[in-house]
C-alpha positions in Angstrom: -2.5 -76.1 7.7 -5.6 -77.7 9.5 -6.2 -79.0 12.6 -6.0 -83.0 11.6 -2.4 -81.9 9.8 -1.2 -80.1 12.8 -2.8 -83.3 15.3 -0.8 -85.6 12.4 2.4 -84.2 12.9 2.5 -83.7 16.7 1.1 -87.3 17.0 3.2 -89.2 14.1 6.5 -87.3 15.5 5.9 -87.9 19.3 6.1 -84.3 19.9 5.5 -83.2 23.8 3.6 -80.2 24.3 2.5 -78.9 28.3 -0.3 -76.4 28.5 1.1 -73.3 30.6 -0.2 -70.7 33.5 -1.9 -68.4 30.7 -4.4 -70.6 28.7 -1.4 -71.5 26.3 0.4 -74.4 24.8 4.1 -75.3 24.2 5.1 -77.6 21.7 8.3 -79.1 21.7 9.4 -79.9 18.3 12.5 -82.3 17.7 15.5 -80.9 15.5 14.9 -83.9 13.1 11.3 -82.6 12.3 12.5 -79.1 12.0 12.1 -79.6 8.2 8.6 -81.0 7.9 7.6 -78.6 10.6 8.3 -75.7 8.6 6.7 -77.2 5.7 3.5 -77.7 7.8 3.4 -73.8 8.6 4.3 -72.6 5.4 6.3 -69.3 4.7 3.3 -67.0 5.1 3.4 -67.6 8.2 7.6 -66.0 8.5 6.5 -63.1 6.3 5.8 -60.4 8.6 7.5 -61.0 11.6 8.0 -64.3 11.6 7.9 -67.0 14.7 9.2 -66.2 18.1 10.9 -69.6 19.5 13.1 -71.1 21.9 15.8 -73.0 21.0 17.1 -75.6 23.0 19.3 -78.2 23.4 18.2 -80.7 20.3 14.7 -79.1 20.4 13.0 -76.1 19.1 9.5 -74.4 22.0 6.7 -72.9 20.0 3.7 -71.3 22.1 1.0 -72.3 20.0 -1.6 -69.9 20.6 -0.6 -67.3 17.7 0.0 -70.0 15.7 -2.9 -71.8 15.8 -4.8 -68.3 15.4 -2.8 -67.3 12.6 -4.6 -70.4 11.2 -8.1 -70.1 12.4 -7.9 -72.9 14.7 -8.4 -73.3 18.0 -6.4 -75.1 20.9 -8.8 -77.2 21.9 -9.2 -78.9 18.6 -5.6 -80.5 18.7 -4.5 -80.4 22.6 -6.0 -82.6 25.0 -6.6 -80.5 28.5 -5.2 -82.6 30.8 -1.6 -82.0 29.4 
């Protein structure tokens, strides 16, 4: 995954993401996009540990700080501040 994929996907599936109180992001991801989300990552990604999340009520929260490290990116390439 890159940074214009991830952007893509967040953008092209209206996902809503909130930065938080320790220089982090949540993304919300719809249970319709669940598929092409996990296509996006990959399975590396699940092979040691895998992804902490938080299920919700028709909606999966990922904090996207390990994730976009896992994949050398940085936060600030795909999240505006201001959210």
């Amino acid at each position: 995954m890159n940074a214009l994929s991830l952007y893509k996907f967040i953008t092209d599936n209206g996902c809503e993401y909130h930065s938080t109180n320790d220089d982090d992001i949540i993304l919300f991801v719809d249970n319709a996009d669940l598929n092409e989300w996990k296509k996006l990552l990959g399975e590396g990604i699940m092979d040691e540990s895998g992804i902490q999340c938080t299920m919700k009520y028709g909606y999966f929260c990922f904090m996207m700080k390990d994730i976009c490290e896992y994949f050398g990116l940085e936060l600030h390439e795909i999240f505006e501040k201001d959210n």
